[in-house]
Structure formats: C-alpha cells, structure tokens
PALO-521701 format. One record per residue (C-alpha): residue in one letter; x, y, z. Coordinates in steps of 0.02 Angstrom, whole numbers, plus 50000, padded with zeros to 5 digits. Example, Ala and Ser with C-alpha at 12.3 -4.5 7.8 and 13.67 -1.06 7.14 Angstrom:
REM PALO-521701
A506154977550390/S506844994750357/
***
This chain:
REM PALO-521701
X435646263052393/X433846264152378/X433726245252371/X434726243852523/X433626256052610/X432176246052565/X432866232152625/X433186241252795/X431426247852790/X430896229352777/X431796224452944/X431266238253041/X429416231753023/X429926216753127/X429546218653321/X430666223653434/X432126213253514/X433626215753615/X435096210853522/X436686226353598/X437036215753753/X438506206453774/X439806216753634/X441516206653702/X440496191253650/X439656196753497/X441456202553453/X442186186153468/X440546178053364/X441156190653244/X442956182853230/X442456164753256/X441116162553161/X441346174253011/X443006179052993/X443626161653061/X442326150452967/X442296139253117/X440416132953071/X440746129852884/X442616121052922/X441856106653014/X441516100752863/X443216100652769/X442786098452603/X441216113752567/X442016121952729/X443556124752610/X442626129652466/X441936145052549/X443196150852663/X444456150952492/X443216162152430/X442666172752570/X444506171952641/X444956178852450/X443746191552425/X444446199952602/X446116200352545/X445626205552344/X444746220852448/X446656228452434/X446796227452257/X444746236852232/X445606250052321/X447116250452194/X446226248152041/X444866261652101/X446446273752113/X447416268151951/X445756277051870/X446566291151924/X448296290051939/X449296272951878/X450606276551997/X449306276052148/X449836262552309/X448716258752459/X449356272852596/X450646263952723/X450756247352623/X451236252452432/X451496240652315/X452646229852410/X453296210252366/X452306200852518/X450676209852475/X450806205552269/X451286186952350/X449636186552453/X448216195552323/X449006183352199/X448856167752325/X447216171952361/X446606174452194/X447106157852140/X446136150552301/X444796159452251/X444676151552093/X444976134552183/X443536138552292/X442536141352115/X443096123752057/X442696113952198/X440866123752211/X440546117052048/X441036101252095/X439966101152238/X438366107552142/X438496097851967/X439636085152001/X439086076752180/X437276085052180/X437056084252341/X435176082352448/X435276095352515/X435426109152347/X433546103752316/X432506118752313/X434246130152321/X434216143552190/X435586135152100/X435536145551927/X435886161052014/X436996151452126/X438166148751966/X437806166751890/X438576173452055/X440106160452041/X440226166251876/X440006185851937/X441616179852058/X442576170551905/X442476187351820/X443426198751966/X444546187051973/X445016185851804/X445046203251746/X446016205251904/X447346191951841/X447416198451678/X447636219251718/X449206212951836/X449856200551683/X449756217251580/X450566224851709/X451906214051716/X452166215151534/X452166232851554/X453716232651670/X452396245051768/X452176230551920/X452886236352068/X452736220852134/X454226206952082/X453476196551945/X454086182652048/X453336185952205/X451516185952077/X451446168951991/X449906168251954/X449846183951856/X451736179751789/X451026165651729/X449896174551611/X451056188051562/X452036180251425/X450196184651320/X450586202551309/X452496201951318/X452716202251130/X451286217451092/X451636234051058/X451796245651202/X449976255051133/X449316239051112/X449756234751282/X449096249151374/X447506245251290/X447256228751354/X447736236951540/X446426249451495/X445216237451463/X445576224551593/X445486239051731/X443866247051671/X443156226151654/X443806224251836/X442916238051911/X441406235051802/X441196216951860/X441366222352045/X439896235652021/X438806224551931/X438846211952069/X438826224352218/X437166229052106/X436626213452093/X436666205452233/X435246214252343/X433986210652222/X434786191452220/X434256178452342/X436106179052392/X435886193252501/X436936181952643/X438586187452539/X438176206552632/X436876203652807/X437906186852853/X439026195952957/X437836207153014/X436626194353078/X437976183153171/X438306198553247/X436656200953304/X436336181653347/X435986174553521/X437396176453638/X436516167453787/X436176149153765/X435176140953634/X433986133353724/X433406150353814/X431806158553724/X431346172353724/X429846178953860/X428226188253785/X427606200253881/X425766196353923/X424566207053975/X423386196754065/X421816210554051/X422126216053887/X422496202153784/X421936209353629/X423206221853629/X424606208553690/X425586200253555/X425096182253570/X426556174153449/X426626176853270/X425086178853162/X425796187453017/X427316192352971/X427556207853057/X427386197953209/X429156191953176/X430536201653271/X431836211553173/X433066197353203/X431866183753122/X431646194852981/X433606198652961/X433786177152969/X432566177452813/X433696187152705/X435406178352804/X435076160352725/X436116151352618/X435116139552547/X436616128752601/X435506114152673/X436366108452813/X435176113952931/X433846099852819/X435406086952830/X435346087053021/X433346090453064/X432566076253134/X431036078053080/X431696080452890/X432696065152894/X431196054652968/X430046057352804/X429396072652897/X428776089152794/X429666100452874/X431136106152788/X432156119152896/X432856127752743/X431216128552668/X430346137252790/X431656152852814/X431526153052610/X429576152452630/X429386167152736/X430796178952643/X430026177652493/X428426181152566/X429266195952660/X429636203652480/X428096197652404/X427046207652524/X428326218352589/X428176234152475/X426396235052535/X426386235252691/X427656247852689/X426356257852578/X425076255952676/X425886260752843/X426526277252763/X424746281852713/X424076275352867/X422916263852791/X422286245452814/X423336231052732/X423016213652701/X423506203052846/X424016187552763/X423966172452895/X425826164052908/X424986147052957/X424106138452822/X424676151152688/X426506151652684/X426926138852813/X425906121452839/X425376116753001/X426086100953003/X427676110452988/X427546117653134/X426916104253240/X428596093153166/X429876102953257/X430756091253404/X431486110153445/X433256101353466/X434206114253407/X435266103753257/X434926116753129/X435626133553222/X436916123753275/X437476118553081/X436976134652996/X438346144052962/X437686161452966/X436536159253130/X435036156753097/X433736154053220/X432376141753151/X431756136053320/X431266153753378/X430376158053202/X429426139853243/X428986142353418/X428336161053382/X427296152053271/X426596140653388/X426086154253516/X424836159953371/X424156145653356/X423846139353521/X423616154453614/X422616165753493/X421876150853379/X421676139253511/X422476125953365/X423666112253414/X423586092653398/X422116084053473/X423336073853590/X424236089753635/X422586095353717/X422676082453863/X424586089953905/X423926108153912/X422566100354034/X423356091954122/X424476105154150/X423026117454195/X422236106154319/X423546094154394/X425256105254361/X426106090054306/X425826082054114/X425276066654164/X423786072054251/X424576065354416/X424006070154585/X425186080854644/X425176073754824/X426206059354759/X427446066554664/X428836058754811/X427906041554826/X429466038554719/X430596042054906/X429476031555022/X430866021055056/X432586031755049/X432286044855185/X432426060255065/X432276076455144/X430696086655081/X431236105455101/X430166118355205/X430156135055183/X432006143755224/X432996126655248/X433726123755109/X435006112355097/X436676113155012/X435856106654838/X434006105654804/X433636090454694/X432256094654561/X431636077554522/X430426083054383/X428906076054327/X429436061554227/X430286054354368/X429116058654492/X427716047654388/X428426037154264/X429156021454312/X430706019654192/X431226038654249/X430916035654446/X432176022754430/X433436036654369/X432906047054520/X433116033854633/X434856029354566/X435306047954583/X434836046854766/X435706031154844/X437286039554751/X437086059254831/X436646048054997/X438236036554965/X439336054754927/X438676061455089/X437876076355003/X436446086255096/X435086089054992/X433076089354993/X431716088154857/X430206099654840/X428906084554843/X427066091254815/X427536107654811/X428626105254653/X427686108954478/X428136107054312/X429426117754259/X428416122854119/X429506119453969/X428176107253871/X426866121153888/X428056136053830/X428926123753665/X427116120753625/X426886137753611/X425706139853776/X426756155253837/X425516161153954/X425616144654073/X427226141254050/X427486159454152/X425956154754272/X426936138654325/X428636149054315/X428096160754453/X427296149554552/X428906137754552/X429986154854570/X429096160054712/X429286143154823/X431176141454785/X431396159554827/X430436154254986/X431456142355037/X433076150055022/X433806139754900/X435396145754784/X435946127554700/X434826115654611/X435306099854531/X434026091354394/X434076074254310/X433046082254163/X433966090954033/X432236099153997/X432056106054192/X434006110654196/X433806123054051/X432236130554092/X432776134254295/X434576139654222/X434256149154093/X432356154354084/X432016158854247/X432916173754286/X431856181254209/X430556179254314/X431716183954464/X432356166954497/X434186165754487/X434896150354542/X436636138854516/X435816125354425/X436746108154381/X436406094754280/X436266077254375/X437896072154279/X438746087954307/X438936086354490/X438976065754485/X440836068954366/X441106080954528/X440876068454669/X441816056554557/X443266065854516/X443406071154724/X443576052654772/X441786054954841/X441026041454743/X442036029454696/X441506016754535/X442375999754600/X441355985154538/X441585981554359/X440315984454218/X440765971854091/X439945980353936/X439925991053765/X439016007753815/X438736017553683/X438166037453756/X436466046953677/X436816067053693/X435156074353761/X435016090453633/X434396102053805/X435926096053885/X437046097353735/X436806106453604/X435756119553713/X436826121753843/X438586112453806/X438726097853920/X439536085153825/X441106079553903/X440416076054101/X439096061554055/X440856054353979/X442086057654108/X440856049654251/X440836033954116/X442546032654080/X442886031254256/X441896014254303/X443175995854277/X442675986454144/X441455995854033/X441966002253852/X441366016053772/X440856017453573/X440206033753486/X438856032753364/X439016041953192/X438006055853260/X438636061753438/X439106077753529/X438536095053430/X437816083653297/X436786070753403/X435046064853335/X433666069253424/X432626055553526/X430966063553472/X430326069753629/X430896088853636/X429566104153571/X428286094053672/X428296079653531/X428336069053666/X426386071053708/X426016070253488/X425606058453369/X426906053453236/X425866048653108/X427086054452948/X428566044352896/X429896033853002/X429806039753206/X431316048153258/X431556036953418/X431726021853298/X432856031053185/X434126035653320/X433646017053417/X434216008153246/X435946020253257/X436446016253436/X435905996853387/X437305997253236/X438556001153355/X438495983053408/X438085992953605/X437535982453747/X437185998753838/X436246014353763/X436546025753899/X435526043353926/X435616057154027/X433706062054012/X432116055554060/X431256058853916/X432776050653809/X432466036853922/X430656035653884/X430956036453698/X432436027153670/X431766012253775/X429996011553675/X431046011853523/X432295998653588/X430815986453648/X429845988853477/X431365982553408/X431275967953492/X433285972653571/X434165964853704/X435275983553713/X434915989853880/X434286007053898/X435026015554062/X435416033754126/X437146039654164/X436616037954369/X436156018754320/X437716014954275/X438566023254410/X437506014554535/X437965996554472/X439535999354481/X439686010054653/X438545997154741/X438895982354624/X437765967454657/X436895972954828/X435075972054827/X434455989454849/X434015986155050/X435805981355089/X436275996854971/X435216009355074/X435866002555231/X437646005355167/X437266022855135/X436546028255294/X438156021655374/X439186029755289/
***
C-alpha cells in the first residue's frame, strides 16, 4: 500500500487535465479496449497471447476468492455460484489458455525475437511469465489433489486439466494427500502475493494502471490538442509547454507508468522506420524512469517547501532531435494497446522549446515568420490568396451572407501550384452539383495548425480568433476543406475558441453529391489507383471509407491497397510541421511511402490532402516515376467532365 500511494503521490504532481467527461464513452473504451482486447487482436498471433492471459487471469479471479476461503473453511463456495460443473469447466479452460498464452509469449520473445523487444525489459518480462506459470500451476495441482481427495465439488470430468494431473496423488495416503493440498493452497496464495508485491516496484506496472489509463484516455478525436491557457501579460507565470517534468499533466504521467514496452507503437512510427532517432517506446520509457529517478525528491522537497532541482526534459532525458522527428500522425496511439498518448507528451515538449527557449530548426524559423507577418506559411501576400478563382466566378463571402457551404481553400492551395489544381478541381465539381458556396479570399488566414504542432501555441490561438471571429461574422454554420490539416483544426479545435461549425472534408461531401445522383462519374478512367490515407483525415478523425466510395464509383478505374492503408497508413512526412524541416537523418519518409504505393504496380497514387500531394509528388518525381500523383477531386473531375478542356468545362457548369 505504501508503494501504491507513492505511486499516486507521483501522478498527482502532474498538471491538471480534464479527463470525467464523456462516462457512456469512457465506459465503452473500458469494454472495447480492455476487456475486449480489440487493439491487441488486430494482430492475431501476440493479440492471442495476451488476451489468453488477461482473459485467464479474470476468470482465475473466482478461484483467489475460493482458495482465500479454503484457509478457513475447505468446504467454502463463492456466494450464489458454489462449486458448480460449468464454473470448474471454465477456471480449468482458462487455466490451460493461460498457460498457452505463456507458451506462445515465449515463443514470441526467444524464439522469433522480434524488433521491436529491443530495449524491452525482457528479464523481468520472463520473471513475471514465470510469476504467472506459478499461479497457474499450484492452482492445477491443489484441484488435482482435490480430485484425488474425492473433496472436488466440481465433476472431475467437467476439470480436465486438473483430472489430468490427478492420477499423481490417487495412490497416496489420505495424510499424505492432505499435505500436498496443504501445501499447494498455501504455494497458491503465496505466489499471488508475491506478484501483487512485486509488480509496483516492476516496470510492469501496465498489468494494474492499464485499465485505469484507457479509462482516462481521450474520448474526443485524436487529432484535437489540448489548448494552454496563456496569459498574454504575465507570461512568466503562464505554463509555456513542458520544461520539466512536472510540466507533464497527470495523464502524461499515468501513460509513463501504462507502457508495455510492447513496441508496436516503434513498428508503425514513421520517423523510426525511416533511420530516424526517435523511438516512440523509448521516449515514454525515458521519462518514467526519470519520473522515479527524481520523483522521491521532489515529493521531499515540496513537503518541506523547499527548492528542488529542475532537471531540463530536453537535452537531458529526451534529445532534441527527438522531438523535432515527430510527423505527429498519430500511428503510435492508434497501435498502443493501453492508450498512450505520445504525440501530446511530444508536442508539450515543443511548446518549451519554442515558446520559452525560443529553440526550433533553423528552417522552421521562416514558417513562424511568415506566419507572424504574412498569416499564411509561404510568406504570400494575402491579397492573392483567390488569384487561384480569377477565372471560375467563385463567390467571396461578405459579412452575414453566407452561403449554404463555405469552402476553406487553405493555404497550400491558395499558393502552391500542385494544390490550386485540387482547389480548382473541387470547384468546377460543387459548380457542376449546383451547390452554393463562397470562399473567404483575403480575409482567410492560416488555420494555424503548423504553428500550434510546432509547438507555437500562442499564434496558433492569435490566428484562431482572428479566423473565429470573421466566420462568426459572416454567419456561417457549414464549412467544407480540401486540407485534412484545416478540417481538423476548424472541427475539432476551434470550439474552443467559440467557433462551432459543421465542418466536412472535401471528400466527405463529394461521396454525398455522388451518391444523390448530383455528380455523376460517366467518362471512364482507364487506370490502377492505388489510395494514400491522409493520417488528419484518418487516423485523427476516421474518414476512411468516403475517399473510396467516391472512387469506386467512376467506369473503368481499379482500385489496389497498399500494405499499409486505413488505421495503419504511413505517413507522407509533412504532418507536426515537418513539412517546413530539414530531413537530414536516414531515408525521407515521402520516399519510403512513394517506393510502397510504386510496388503496387499503381498508375494512380491518389490523395486527399494537399500536403500529401506536395510530398508524395516530390517523392514520385525524385524517383524518376511515371505514377501520377492526383487528389480524390482530380479524379472525379476527369471522369465527370472527361476530355473537355477546362473553358468548355466551365461553360458546361454555368449552364447547368
């Protein structure tokens, strides 16, 4: 108990975060995640291995309870169960899965030796399998004696495992036999306390806060961060990120003792499998073991009200480099099974550095400036943010005329030439649907999300209210955006700054129009398209099957899936603001997923982002491929229009 306390005490030191919202769904997280093993099960094999065990271990919970009263009185059943048949049948089944789950774990660890185990704690790893070998065979044995006995309630048939073992002590005295109970109960609950002992001072403290951090985990969607409060005229006293690490929040701290040491979150990071030094898994060990290096101190210190050391996070426990590598896509909370969330601990680093350490990448500088001066990140003049419209008779919105959708083009297709085509595409087909919409034009500014994943938090809000207050202005309730990156920061950012809005992504309302007969895909495609799953439109916010379904429905064009799609697509590189860095360490990620969509044998890489389109097209072109990088609206258009030039296309529009 006093271990657990200090455990608790260790939390509590993290700053506060709202985590009771939202019990139905926390609930459910509860059921799905832990109980259900959903994450873990995707992959058959290890997904097995632990839900035998943890599945077991539930189930062997009924016979702690009868052994703990057997001390007592050997006649003692569970109160409204007993000893019954079906229950003897399911602790037995479960015990032998259990020891299956053992099996295949060492299989997995020794046999296979897996990537991903590097760094893991693997010696105390096995001493906890062997902790779990030991419950289960003491348990075994005390119902073989049992059963030998005659003193089983339970049918020796419906126990086979145990009947099994039985036949040992059949032919032994009936002293000799109560002996071997004696010992095999007293082993059984001596076992159980050594490892309930154990394990808080273990590194496998997941086995007892896993389901108490996916409780606690992020109910709203992944791609939504959390907002600082700033106080603009007393900085000092603000919390600008996280310096130490008492500048994590509870939560953060809570992940620390929560991980596995699995590696699947390091099997999936982009950066990781690029040659990169960041190593998800890595970093949540990093700062838990500094959390109980330096914990007991600071606890100290705080209760005699005296100074502590104030160890920096960044250089000391986590490199810099680490925290510049992070694409922020999301691929490790998505894999880790107990809900982790990296990207948060990462981006709370960032807002140290930038904001109070004014330290980021040289390159990064000219986005923040650009950002500061021009509102845009490519330094653009905001007056010709619509040049991009000239020539298709958009509607720029005033103040309180909105129309039915407001199209937020974004700054990558407002100023760079591979995107405007995407926003131009978009347009001839809302034109061609006969949807009323308008654009902002000049008076549209970044949405902020480079500045705020670079950890800039305090212009990210500056351009956040600015951009609230002129869509509050003009009245508008829906907004579709062709930027994954602009859709999740409008949907799921800005209420908090008092902008709530029906946001869509581009492809969201184009599988609308489709599916209503409003746009109708007529002229064939006659190519392999193989689809890249923006992470901001994916795995932060679940769009996967409407870039598809608008696809599937234009003549002549197949559809192939590389190895990594859906919740386990591969970053393009761009996301956490990577797309204004350097890449100077190992293999780029834009080549690495380029050279996957190539081996599909694609003619077609098709997006559904800007940036994607920016990244996958460099990486296509350094290649030296003829694959063809297009957006989902591309495609669509060829097909809608077919071969009209884009004059005789406009003119078909405004006639219909």
């Amino acid at each position: 108990m006093q271990r657990a306390y200090f455990l608790f005490r260790l939390v509590t030191l993290g700053r506060p975060t709202r985590r009771i919202d939202d019990l139905p769904e926390r609930l459910e997280k509860e059921a799905v995640v832990v109980f259900g093993q959903r994450k873990l099960l995707q992959r058959l094999g290890p997904g097995l291995m632990h839900a035998f065990i943890f599945w077991g271990f539930l189930v062997l919970l009924t016979t702690i309870v009868e052994v703990g009263g057997e001390v007592f009185d050997e006649t003692f059943a569970i109160p409204w169960i007993g000893r019954t048949g079906w229950l003897g049948f399911v602790q037995d089944l479960f015990a032998g899965l259990v020891l299956v789950g053992i099996g295949m774990a060492l299989y997995f660890r020794k046999v296979r030796r897996e990537e991903r185990f590097a760094g893991s704690h693997l010696e105390e790893a096995d001493f906890i399998l062997v902790m779990i070998f030991g419950v289960i065979l003491t348990l075994v044995f005390l119902n073989a004696t049992k059963i030998a006995m005659g003193a089983n309630e339970s049918p020796a048939a419906w126990t086979p495992l145990s009947n099994l073992v039985a036949p040992l002590f059949e032919t032994m005295s009936e002293s000799t036999q109560r002996l071997f109970r004696q010992t095999f109960l007293w082993s059984h609950i001596a076992v159980i306390l050594g490892f309930l002992s154990y394990i808080p001072f273990s590194k496998h403290l997941h086995i007892i806060t896993s389901a108490i951090n996916v409780f606690f985990s992020k109910t709203k969607p992944m791609g939504k961060l959390e907002t600082v409060e700033i106080d603009v005229d007393n900085l000092e006293d603000s919390r600008l990120g996280a310096a130490t690490i008492e500048d994590l929040t509870w939560k953060e701290m809570l992940d620390t003792y929560t991980c596995t040491e699995c590696g699947r979150c390091q099997n999936v990071c982009p950066a990781w499998n690029t040659g990169k030094p960041l190593n998800p898994k890595l970093l949540i060990m990093n700062l838990r073991d500094h959390l109980f290096d330096q914990g007991a101190e600071i606890l100290r210190a705080r209760r005699r009200g005296e100074e502590h050391e104030r160890i920096p996070l960044v250089p000391d426990i986590v490199d810099e480099e680490v925290v510049w590598d992070c694409t922020t896509c999301g691929a490790c909370m998505e894999e880790c099974p107990v809900n982790i969330e990296h990207v948060d601990h990462i981006v709370d680093m960032r807002r140290n550095l930038v904001m109070a350490e004014s330290s980021f990448p040289t390159e990064a500088g000219l986005l923040l400036r650009n950002l500061e001066s021009s509102k845009n990140p490519w330094g653009q003049a905001q007056a010709s943010r619509a040049e991009w419209a000239d020539d298709l008779g958009v509607q720029v919105v005033e103040d309180g005329s909105a129309p039915e959708y407001l199209y937020w083009v974004g700054c990558a297709s407002s100023f760079d030439d591979r995107s405007r085509k995407i926003a131009r595409a978009f347009t001839r087909l809302l034109q061609k649907a006969g949807v009323r919409f308008g654009i902002l034009g000049p008076r549209e500014l970044c949405n902020g999300d480079p500045a705020r994943r670079m950890g800039n938090e305090f212009l990210f809000q500056e351009l956040a209210r600015e951009n609230v207050e002129t869509l509050n202005g003009i009245g508008t309730r829906k907004i579709v955006a062709a930027c994954p990156h602009c859709f999740n920061t409008l949907r799921n950012e800005y209420p908090d700054f008092g902008g709530d809005y029906e946001v869509l992504h581009h492809t969201e309302l184009l599988a609308q129009l489709v599916d209503q007969g409003r746009l109708n895909p007529t002229e064939e495609v006659r190519a392999l398209l193989t689809y890249h799953d923006p992470c901001y439109l994916g795995r932060h916010n679940g769009v996967y099957d409407e870039p598809r379904s608008a696809l599937e429905e234009v003549p002549g064009l197949r559809m192939v899936e590389m190895e990594r799609h859906g919740k386990r697509g591969f970053c393009c590189g761009a996301g956490g603001a990577r797309m204004w860095m350097e890449e100077p360490i190992g293999k780029r990620v834009n080549m690495e997923r380029t050279d996957e969509a190539a081996a599909t044998g694609a003619d077609i890489l098709g997006v559904a982002c800007p940036y994607c389109m920016v990244m996958l097209d460099d990486g296509a072109k350094a290649k030296g491929s003829d694959m063809q990088v297009l957006d989902v609206a591309q495609v669509l258009e060829n097909s809608v229009f077919g071969e009209s030039s884009p004059a005789e296309a406009i003119a078909e529009a405004g006639e219909s």
